[in-house]
N, C-alpha and C positions, 0 to 999 in steps of 0.2 A: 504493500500500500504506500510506504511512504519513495520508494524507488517512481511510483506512478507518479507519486506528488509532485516530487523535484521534477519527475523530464515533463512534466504539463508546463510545470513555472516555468521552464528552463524554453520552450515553444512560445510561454505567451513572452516573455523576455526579447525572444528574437523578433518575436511579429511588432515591439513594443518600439523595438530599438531601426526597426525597417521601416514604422509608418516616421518617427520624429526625427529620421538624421536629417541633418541638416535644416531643421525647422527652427524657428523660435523667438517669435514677436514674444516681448514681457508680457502688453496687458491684453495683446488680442489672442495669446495662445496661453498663457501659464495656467487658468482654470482646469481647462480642457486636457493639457498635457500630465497636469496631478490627478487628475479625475481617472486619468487612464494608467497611471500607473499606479495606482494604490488598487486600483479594482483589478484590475487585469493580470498584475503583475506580483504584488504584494497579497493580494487575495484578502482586502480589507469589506467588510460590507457596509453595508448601510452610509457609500463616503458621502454621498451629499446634505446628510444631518453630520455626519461626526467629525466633516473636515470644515475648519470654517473659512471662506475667503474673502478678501479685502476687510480683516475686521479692523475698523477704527481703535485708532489710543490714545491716551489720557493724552499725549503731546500734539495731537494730530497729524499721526505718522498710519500705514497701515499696514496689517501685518498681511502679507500675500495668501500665505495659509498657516492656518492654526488647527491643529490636529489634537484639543485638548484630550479624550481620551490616553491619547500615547504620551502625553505631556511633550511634545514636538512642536517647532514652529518653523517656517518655511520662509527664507527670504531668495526670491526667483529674480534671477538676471535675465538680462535680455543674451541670445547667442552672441559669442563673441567679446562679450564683456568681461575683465581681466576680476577677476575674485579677489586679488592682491590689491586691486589699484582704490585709493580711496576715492570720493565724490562728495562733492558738497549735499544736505541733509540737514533739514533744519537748521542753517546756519553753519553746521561741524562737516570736518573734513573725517571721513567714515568709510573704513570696510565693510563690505556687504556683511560681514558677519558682524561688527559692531554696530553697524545699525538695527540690526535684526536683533543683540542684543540689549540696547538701549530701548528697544520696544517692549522685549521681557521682564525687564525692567520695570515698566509701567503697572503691569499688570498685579491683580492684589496676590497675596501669595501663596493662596489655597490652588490660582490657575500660572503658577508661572513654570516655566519648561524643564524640564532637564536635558532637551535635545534642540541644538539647531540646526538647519540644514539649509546651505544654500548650496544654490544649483547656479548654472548658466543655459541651460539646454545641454551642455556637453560634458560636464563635468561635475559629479556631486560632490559634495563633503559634509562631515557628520560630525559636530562640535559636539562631544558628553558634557555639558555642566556643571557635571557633579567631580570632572578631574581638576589637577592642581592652576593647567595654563590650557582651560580648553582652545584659547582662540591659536594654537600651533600645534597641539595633542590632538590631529585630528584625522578620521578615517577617511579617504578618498578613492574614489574610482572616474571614469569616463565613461560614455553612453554606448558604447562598444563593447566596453567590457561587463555591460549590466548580467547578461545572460550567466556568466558565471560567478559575477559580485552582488547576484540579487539578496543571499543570505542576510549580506549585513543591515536590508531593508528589514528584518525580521520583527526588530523588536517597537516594529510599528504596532504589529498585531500580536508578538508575544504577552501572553496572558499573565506572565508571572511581571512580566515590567509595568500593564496596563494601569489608566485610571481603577478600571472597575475591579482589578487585581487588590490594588490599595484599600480597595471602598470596602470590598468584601472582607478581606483578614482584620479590617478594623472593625468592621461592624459585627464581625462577629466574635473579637476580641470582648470590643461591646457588651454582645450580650450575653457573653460568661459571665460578666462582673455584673448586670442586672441579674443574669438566673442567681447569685448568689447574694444579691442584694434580697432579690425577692423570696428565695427562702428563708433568711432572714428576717424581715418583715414578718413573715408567716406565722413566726413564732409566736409574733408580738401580741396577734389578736389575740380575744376571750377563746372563740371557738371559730375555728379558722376555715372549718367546712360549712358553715351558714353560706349559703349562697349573697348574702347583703355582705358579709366579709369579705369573700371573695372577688364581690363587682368591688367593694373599696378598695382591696388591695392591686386588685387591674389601675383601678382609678389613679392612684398613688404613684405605681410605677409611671403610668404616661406620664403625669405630669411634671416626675420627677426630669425624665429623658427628655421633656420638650424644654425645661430650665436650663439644663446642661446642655441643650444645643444652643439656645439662644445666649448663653454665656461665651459661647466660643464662637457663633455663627455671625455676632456681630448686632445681634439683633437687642441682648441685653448689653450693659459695659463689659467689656472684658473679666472674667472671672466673678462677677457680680453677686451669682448665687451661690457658688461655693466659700467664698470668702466671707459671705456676708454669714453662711450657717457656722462656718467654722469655730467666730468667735461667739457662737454661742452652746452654751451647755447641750448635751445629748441630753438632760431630762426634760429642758426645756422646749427641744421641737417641735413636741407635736402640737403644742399651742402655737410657736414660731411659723410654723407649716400653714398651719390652718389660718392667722393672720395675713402671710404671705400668700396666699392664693384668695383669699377675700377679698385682696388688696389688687393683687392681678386681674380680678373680674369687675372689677370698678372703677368706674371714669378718676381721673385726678381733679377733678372739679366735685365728685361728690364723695369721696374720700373724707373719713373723720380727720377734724383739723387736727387732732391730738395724736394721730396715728403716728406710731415708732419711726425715728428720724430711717435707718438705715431701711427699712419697709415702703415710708412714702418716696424713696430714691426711685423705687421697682414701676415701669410704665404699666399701662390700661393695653392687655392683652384681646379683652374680646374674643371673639370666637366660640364662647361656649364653652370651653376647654375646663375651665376651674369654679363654672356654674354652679355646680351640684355639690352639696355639702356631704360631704362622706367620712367614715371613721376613718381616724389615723391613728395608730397604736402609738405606745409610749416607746423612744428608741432609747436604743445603747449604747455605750461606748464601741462596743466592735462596729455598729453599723455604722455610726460617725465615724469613726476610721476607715472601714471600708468606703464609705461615700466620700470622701473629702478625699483620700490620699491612695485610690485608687478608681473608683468609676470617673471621678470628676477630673481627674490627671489626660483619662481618654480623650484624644482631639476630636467631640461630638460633631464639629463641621463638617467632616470628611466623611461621617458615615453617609452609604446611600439610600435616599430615604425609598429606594425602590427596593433596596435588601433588610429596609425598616424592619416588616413585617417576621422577614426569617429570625431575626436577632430576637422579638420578642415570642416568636413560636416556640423557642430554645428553651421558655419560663414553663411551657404548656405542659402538663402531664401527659408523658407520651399513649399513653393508654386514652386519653382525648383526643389526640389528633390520630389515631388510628381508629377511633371509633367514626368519625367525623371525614375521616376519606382526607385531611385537609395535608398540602404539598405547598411549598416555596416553590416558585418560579424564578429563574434564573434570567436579568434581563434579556439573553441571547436568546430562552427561547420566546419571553416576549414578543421579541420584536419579530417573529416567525408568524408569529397572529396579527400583530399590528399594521407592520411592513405591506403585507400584501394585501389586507384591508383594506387599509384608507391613507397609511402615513408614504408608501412611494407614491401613492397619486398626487397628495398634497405636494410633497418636496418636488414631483415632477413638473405640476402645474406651476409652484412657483417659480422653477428654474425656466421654463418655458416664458412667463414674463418677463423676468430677467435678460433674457437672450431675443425676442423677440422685439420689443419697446426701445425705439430708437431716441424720441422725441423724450427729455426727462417728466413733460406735463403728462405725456399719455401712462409715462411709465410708473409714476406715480399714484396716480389714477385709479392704473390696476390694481400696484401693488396694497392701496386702501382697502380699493374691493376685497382683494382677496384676506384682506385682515381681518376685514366687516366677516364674510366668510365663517372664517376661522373658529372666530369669533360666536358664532349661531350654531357650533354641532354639539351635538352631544352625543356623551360615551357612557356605556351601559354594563354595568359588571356583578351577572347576578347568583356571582357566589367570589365576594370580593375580596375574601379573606383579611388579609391584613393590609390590602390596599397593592399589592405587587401591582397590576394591569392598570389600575386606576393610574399611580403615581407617576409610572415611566411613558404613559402615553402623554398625562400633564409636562413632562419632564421634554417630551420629544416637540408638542405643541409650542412650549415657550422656547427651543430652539429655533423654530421656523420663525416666531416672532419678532426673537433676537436680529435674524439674517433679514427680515423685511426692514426695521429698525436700523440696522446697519446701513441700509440701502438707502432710504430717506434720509438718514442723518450726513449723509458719507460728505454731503457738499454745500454744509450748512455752516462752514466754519466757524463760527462762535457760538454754533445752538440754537440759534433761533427757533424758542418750541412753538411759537405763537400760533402757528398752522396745525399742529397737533394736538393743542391743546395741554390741560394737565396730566400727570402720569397717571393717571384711575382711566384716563380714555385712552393713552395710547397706549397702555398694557392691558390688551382686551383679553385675554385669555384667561378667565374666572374658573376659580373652583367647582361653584355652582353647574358650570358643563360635566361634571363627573357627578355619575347616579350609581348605585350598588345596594346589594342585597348583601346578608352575610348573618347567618346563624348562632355565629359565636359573641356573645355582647365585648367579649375583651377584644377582639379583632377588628370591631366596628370603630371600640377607641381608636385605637391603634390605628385603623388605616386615615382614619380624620388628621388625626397629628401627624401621618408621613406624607400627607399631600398639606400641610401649612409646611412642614421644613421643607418638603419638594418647593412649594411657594416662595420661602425667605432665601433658600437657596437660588434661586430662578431670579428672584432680583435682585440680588450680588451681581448676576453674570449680565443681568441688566443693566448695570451702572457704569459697567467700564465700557458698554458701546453708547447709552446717549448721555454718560459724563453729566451724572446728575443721581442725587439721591433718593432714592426710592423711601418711603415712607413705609417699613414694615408692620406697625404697630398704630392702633389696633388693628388685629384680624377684619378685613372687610367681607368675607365671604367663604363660604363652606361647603365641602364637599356634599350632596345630598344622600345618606347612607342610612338604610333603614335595617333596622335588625329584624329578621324572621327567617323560617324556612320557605324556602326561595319557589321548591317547589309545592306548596299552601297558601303561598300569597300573590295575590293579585300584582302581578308586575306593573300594571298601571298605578298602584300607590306610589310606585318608586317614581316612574314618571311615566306621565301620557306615552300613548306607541306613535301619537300623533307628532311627539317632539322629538323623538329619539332618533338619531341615525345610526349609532352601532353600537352592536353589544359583541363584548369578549369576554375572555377569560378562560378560568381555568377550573371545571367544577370538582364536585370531591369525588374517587376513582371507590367503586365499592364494587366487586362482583356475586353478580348474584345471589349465591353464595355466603355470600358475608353477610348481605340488607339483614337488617333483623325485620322483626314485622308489621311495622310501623312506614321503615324505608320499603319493605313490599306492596305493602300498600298504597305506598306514593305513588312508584313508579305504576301502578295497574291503576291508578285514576288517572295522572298525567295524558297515559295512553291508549284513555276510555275501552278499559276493557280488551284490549285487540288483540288479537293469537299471539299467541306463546306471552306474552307480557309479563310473565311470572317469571321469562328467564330472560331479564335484561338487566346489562350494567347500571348502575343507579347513574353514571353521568350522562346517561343516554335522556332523560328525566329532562336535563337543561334543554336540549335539543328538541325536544316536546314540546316543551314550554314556550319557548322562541317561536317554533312553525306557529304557534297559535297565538301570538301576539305581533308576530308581522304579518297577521293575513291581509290587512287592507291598508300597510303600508310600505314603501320603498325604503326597510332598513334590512342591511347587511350584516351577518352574522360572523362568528371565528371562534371555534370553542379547542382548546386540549383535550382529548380524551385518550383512554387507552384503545390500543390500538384490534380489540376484542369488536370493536362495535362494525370496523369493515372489512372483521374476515369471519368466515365459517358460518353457524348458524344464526348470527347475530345480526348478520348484517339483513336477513330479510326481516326478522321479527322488528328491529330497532327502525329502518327506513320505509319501508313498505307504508306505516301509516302515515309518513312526510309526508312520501311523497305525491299520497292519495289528496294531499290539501294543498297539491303544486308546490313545493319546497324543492330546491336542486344542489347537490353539489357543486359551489364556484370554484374554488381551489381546494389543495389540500398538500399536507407534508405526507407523504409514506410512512412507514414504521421508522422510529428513532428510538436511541436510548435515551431514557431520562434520568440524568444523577439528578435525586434531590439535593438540592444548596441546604443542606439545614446537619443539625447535630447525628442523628438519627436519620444517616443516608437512605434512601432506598428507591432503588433501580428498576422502574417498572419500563414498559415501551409502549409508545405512545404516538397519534396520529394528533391531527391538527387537520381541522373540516373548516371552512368558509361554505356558509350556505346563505340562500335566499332564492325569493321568487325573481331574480331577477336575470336572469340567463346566460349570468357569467362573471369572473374575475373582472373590476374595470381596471385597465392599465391605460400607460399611455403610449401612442406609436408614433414614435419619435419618426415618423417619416410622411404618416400623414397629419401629425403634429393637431395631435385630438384625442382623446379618449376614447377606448374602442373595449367591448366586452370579452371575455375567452374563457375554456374551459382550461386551467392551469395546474400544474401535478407538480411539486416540489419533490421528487425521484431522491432518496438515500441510500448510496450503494453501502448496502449492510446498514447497521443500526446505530454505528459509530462513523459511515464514511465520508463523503463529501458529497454536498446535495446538486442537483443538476434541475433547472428549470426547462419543463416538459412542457410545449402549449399542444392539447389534444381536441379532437373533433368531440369527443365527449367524454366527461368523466363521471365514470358510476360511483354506485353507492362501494364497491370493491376497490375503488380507486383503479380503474384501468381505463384503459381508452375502448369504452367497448358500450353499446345498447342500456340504454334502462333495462334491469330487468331483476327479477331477486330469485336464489336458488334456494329453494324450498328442498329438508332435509323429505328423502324419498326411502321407502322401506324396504323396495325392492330397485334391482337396476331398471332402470330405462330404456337400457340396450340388450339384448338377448344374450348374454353371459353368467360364467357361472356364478351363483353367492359367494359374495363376503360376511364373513363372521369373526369373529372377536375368538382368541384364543381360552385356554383353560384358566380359572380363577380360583386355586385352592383354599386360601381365607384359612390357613392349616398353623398360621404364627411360626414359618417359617420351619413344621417338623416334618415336610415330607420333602425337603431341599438339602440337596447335598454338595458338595464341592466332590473331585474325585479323591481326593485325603479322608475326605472324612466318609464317603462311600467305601473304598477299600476298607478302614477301619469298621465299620459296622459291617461288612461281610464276614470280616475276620473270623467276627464274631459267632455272625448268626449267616453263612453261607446260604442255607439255604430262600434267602431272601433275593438271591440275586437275579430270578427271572424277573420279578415285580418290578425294577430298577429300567429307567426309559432315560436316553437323552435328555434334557432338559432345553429348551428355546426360550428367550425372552428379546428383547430390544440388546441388552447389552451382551448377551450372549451369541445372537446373531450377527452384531454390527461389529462388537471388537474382538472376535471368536473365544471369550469366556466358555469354560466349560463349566456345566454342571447337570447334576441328575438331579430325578425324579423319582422319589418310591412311590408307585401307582397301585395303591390295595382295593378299588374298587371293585376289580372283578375277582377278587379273592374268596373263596368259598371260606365258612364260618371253622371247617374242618381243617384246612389249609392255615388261617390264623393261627390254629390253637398250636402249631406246629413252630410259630411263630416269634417268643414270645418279646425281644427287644420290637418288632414288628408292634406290637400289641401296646407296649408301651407310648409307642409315637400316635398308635391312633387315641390310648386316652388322652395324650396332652393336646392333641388337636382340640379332642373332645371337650378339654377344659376353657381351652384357649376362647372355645367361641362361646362357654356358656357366660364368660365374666368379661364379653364383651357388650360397652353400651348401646350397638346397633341391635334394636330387635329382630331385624334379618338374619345377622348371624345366629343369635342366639335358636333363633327358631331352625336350623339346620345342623346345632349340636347334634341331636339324636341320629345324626348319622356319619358319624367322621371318616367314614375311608372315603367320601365321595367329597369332589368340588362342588363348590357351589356355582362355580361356573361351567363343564365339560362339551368339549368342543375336540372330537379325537376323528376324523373325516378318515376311511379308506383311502390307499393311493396316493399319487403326488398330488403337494399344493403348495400354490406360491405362499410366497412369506411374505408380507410387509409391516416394516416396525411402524407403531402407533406415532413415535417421536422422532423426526429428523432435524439436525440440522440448519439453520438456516444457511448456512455458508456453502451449502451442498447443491450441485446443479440439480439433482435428482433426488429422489427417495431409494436407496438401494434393497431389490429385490431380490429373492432366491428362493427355490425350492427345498421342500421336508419329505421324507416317504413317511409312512404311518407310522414308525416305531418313537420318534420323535413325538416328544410332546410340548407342545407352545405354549409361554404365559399369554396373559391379557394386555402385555405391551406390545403385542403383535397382532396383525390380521391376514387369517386365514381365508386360501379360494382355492378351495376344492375341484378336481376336476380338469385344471386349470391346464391350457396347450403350450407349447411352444410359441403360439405368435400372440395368444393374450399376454406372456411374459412381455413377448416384443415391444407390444403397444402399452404396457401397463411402464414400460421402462423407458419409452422413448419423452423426447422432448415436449411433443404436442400434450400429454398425459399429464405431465411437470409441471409445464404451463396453467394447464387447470387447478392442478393441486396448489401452486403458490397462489391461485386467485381466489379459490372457496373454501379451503381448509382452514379450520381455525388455528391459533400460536399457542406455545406455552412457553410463556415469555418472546423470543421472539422466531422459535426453532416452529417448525412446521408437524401440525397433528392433522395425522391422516384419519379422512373419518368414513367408514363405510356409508353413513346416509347421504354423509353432505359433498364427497369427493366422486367415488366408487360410482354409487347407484348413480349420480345425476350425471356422469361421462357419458359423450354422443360421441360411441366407438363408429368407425365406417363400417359400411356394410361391401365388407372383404370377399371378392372371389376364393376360390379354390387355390388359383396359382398365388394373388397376393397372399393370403396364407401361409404357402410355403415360403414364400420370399422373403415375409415378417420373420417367419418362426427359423428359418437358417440363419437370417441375420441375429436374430436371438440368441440363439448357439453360439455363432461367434462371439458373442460378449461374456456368453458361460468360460469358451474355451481361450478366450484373452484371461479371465482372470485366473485361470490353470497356471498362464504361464510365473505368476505371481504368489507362487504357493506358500512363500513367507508370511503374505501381507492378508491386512485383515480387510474385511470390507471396508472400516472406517479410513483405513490408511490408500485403500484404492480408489476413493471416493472425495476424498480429503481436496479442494479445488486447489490451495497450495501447491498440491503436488503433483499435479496431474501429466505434466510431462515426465515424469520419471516411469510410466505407462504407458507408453504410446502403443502400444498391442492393442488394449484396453479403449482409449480414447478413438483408434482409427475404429474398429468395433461400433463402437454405441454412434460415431459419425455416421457410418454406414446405414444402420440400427434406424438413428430418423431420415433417411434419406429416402428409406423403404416405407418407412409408415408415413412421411410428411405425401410421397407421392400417393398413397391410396385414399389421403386425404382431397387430394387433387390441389394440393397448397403450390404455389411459388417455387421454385428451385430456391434456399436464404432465404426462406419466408421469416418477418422479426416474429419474436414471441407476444409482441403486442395484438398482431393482426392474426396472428395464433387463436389468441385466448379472445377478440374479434367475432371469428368466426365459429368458434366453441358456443359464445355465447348465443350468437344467433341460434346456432342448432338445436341448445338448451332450448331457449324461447318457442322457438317452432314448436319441440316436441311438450311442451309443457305450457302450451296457448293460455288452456283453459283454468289452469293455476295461476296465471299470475294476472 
């Protein structure tokens, strides 16, 4: 994988370094020319939010680009300009790299750089700031040698260098010392499990971490709150506290004039924040020690208030957030739902007037409109957790406003706001456009307070582009966040459907399986009743919910879920009632892995659906320079690989480019072939399984036990040639037992095993222990196919048993089974079906007889195709003969697959004989494969769907 990566970079490099030799106006090419090299070459995303260009500074210089993420700034020569030679610059005689530094300089210094880099079009250099004499210490290359000196572009996008790198280890430094803070607290109360104790102590923590931001964030005096508690007693705080938040939520106009000198210092917060009157326990010396001389040491500014949420999940009792389905979202995969939402239309549109608008009045003009715009949407998150989705889309919103801002102000040299008016109107981007739902009362705090420091944060980065102080205090406006279960409550409380334009997020992942009955209940009202209802994911419930509140309006949807809902039998139970109410998939990501960002990792895999009645992805086509609609597939090679944008003719509810249509699980095949059945289930507590060690040692014993004794097959005995047996006493006569008696022993503890177990199934099949509860033993040869493949595997690996053999239930059995059903059951076009209908387990492929097997449309095979499948078939038995080392796992293994080439020319051959009887394409892709599967499905199952 990473050998692919480098010779990809190492291609777009060359094609990078062929379109700009020799190019290189300063101001009519340098946007253009960073834009193409950070995306193309650097492999940065989202550059036109995360890179910023011409930003205005405190002196009236401007930075060409600004890459705050990477902590990087860019000063761009024209071609041909000497990088040595100084130039006059605000009056100074200056190197392109000292003016570029004297610009960083400016900046306040939560955004000042550690990297500069100037260029000329033909030569870059890379100043580190953080060495002794960067302006001579520094890395150099030419545009020639980019192709093999792209590396040291790396730590543009290395993640351990990045802003969000920093934000993260701090925030969640952070919220160690709050989880420890907050167990402390805990102690304090009477009785700590009272639910009214428990909202105060949520209550507490926020508004402690909102103090300690605004202390460092600039928004109180520097150090103001900790200093100010310091010098007073720990027994005195919790009156201290409770005065000091009194005093926060009251004007200084109507503040008691008698009120405590170092208190009435503290400004009129507003916002609701410190509203509510709630207990505050009596503190301690250790917590005053802890608070003062280590939470409050933390540099609270730099936490991101997008990773707010995770830091205080960390407080949550984990046995809560497992009950509640509830995950942190990492902004990366954010912006996977946002991005192709709504925020690259936004960022394209505004680039679009930028570049278009020649005349500065017209340009202006726009650029209002589109503020006005902006301005009027609203964003919908109705399972909002701690605020993740709400905060980073406010956070991405008021970067666009930033760059409009930039753009009016750029030529206004001394400010002139008079045309703009005051900052309340020309920072239009309110709170109040964020709407959410969210279950958890302490979460709904929580995400209030990480969209005000998203806020205070927002207008920091507002001040050093229009050179003027923003007014953070008091809070003018609030997030709109209602606390309830999302799907109970009427989503119009949270806001009209008539004002919403999009809803995201990230709802809680519960399988089936898990709902207790309460969450079963939801989901079978959600989706009045409809087949199978009983067996859906609970995040599929959001997805419900939404079809039925944008029936009669023009809003666009984007939800995370796992990746269960479009594959295998879920996907007809879960879409089919969509899409009976006109709902469609717009875009979607494929299966990816998801690390949870939080204490308490956990890796599930997970899809990303954009839906609406609206018939497609809207993008913009930068050629007919307009917005146009499409069916869009965000393609992940593997679960971890690199993702690849797919524009298809249609995207199902399977995520393929293939027909509406939904594959209903079938109890028999559809095609005239032999049955599939599920292997043997002994439910035996592991006493009629043997290893050969411990089968020889029990013959030792009791020899006469050794006809009863059968091969044993399972998944991993099949795939990595594990051996083991099976003592099989079912057909054992009572007389034949008694001859028995270590034999007799193994059936009573069978016997026990299942009475003192808590399935009443088992139990009920004690009174007969030599027998499975599952037996499945077919005369004659049958294919084998294991239940779990895989996902890394082109195929599901197949093989034949004769009768003596006995198979577990990790396997399925087909009886009867020829030479050229192996053929086709192993070829590509079969595979094809399998990765599109089978469900995961995790992200590895489960083969299912109802839902793979039965619903396949085999071709209807002559006599001579028959033989031509079925020798080709052969061939791939007698390729893996020549392999008599390796196991199936290791001959199957895609890594390896040249080290086989017997094997692979085989199974090439293999679909070259079944793609023909399909009447397919000579290279026909897998897409228009599983295309035309589809259809055939559809034909023969009209009357079902």
């Amino acid at each position: 994988m990473a050998e692919k990566h480098a010779a990809h970079k190492k291609r777009q490099a060359e094609r990078f370094v062929e379109k700009w030799h020799g190019r290189g106006y300063e101001k009519g090419e340098a946007q253009a020319f960073w834009m193409d090299l950070l995306t193309d070459v650097v492999g940065m995303e989202d550059v036109s939010t995360r890179c910023l260009f011409e930003q205005r500074t405190a002196a009236g210089g401007f930075i060409d680009a600004n890459i705050p993420d990477s902590k990087t700034i860019v000063e761009q020569k024209s071609s041909g300009v000497d990088l040595d030679k100084k130039e006059t610059r605000q009056g100074l005689l200056v190197t392109p790299y000292e003016q570029a530094k004297r610009y960083a300089d400016t900046l306040p210094n939560t955004h000042r750089p550690d990297y500069i880099i100037v260029c000329n079009f033909h030569e870059f250099r890379i100043h580190d700031l953080n060495k002794v004499n960067p302006a001579e210490d520094y890395v150099s290359f030419v545009l020639d040698e980019l192709p093999k000196q792209a590396y040291l572009l790396d730590f543009l996008i290395d993640p351990k260098l990045s802003r969000q790198a920093r934000e993260l280890e701090i925030s969640w430094q952070a919220g160690q010392l709050i989880g420890e803070l907050y167990d402390l607290l805990r102690k304090q109360y009477v009785d700590p499990d009272l639910l009214v104790n428990q909202h105060a102590l949520n209550v507490l923590c926020v508004r402690l971490v909102f103090c300690l931001f605004a202390e460092d964030g600039g928004v109180f005096r520097s150090n103001a709150f900790s200093d100010y508690l310091a010098g007073v007693p720990a027994n005195l705080w919790r009156r201290t506290l409770q005065d000091l938040f009194d005093a926060l939520d009251t004007p200084e106009n109507e503040r008691d004039p008698y009120l405590e000198e170092g208190i009435a210092r503290f400004p009129y917060v507003n916002g609701g924040l410190f509203r509510e009157r709630t207990e505050i326990p009596q503190f301690t010396e250790e917590i005053k020690e802890l608070l003062i001389n280590k939470v409050a040491r933390t540099d609270w500014s730099e936490i991101s208030p997008t990773i707010f949420g995770g830091v205080f999940e960390s407080t949550l009792n984990p046995e809560t957030r497992a009950s509640g389905g509830m995950h942190y979202t990492s902004p990366e995969n954010i912006h996977r739902v946002i991005d192709p939402l709504f925020l690259d239309n936004l960022t394209a549109e505004l680039d679009d007037i930028l570049t278009r608008y020649k005349s500065q009045a017209a340009l202006r003009r726009e650029l209002r409109n589109f503020h006005d715009r902006l301005s009027k949407l609203t964003f919908f998150d109705p399972a909002c957790g701690s605020g993740n989705f709400l905060t980073e889309t406010y956070l991405s919103l008021r970067r666009l406003e930033n760059k409009i801002l930039s753009v009016l102000l750029a030529d206004q040299g001394a400010f002139d706001f008079a045309d703009l008016g005051e900052e309340a109107s020309f920072l239009k981007i309110r709170l109040d456009q964020f709407v959410g739902i969210e279950i958890n009362e302490f979460a709904t705090n929580v995400a209030n307070t990480a969209l005000w420091i998203a806020q205070l944060q927002s207008n920091l980065e507002a001040e050093t582009i229009i050179q003027r102080t923003v007014k953070d205090l008091p809070l003018r406006d609030s997030a709109h966040i209602i606390q309830g279960n999302a799907l109970t409550t009427d989503w119009n409380r949270a806001v009209e459907a008539s004002d919403c334009n999009y809803i995201i997020g990230n709802p809680p992942f519960l399988g089936a399986r898990n709902q207790n009955a309460d969450q079963k209940a939801e989901i079978k009202a959600v989706f009045n009743g409809a087949k199978n209802s009983g067996n859906i994911d609970y995040v599929a419930g959001w997805f419900a919910k939404a079809s039925d509140y944008i029936q009669d309006f023009p809003i666009e949807c984007a939800f995370v879920a796992t990746n269960s809902i479009c594959q295998g039998e879920q996907v007809a139970n879960v879409w089919y009632p969509l899409y009976q109410k006109g709902v469609r998939i717009d875009f979607a990501h494929d299966t990816f892995r998801w690390a949870n960002e939080s204490n308490n990792q956990a890796h599930v895999f997970c899809v990303i659906v954009g839906f609406s009645k609206q018939g497609g992805m809207k993008y913009w086509d930068t050629e007919q320079r307009k917005f146009v609609r499409a069916k869009v597939l965000f393609h992940h090679d593997g679960p971890d690989g690199p993702v690849e944008r797919q524009q298809l003719d249609n995207l199902n509810a399977y995520l393929v480019d293939a027909a509406d249509g939904f594959v209903w699980n079938q109890s028999k095949p559809l095609s005239h072939v032999p049955p599939i059945g599920i292997g043997n289930k002994p439910i035996d507590g592991g006493n009629y399984l043997f290893t050969p060690e411990e089968k020889a040692e029990f013959l030792a014993k009791e020899p006469g036990a050794e006809s009863y004794f059968h091969p044993w097959l399972g998944a991993k005995e099949f795939l990595q040639g594990k051996k083991r047996e099976v003592l099989w006493l079912g057909d054992a006569t009572p007389a034949e037992l008694k001859k028995l008696p270590l034999c007799k022993e193994r059936i009573k503890a069978v016997q026990q095993y299942r009475q003192d177990s808590k399935s009443a199934g088992t139990r009920k099949i004690a009174d007969r222990p030599t027998r499975f509860h599952v037996e499945n033993m077919p005369e004659g040869t049958s294919i084998v196919v294991p239940k779990t493949s895989s996902e890394r595997r082109k195929l599901v690996p197949l093989g034949f048993v004769d009768s003596d053999t006995l198979c577990g239930d990790a396997v399925f059995l087909i009886p009867g089974a020829e030479l050229w059903h192996f053929g086709v059951l192993h070829s590509r076009v079969h595979n094809a079906w399998m990765r599109t209908v089978a469900g995961r387990l995790k992200s590895d492929y489960r083969y299912s007889g109802g839902m793979v097997y039965n619903t396949f449309i085999w071709p209807n095979l002559t006599e001579a195709q028959k033989v031509e499948i079925g020798n080709a078939a052969q061939a791939v038995l007698d390729a893996r003969k020549v392999y008599t080392d390796c196991t199936l796992a290791d001959l199957y293994d895609p890594d390896d697959s040249y080290l086989y080439p017997a094997l692979l020319k085989a199974h090439n051959a293999l679909d070259v004989a079944v793609e023909k009887a399909y009447g397919f394409a000579p290279g026909i892709e897998e897409k228009d494969i599983v295309a035309a599967l589809m259809e055939r499905y559809l034909a023969a199952t009209a009357q079902q769907q």
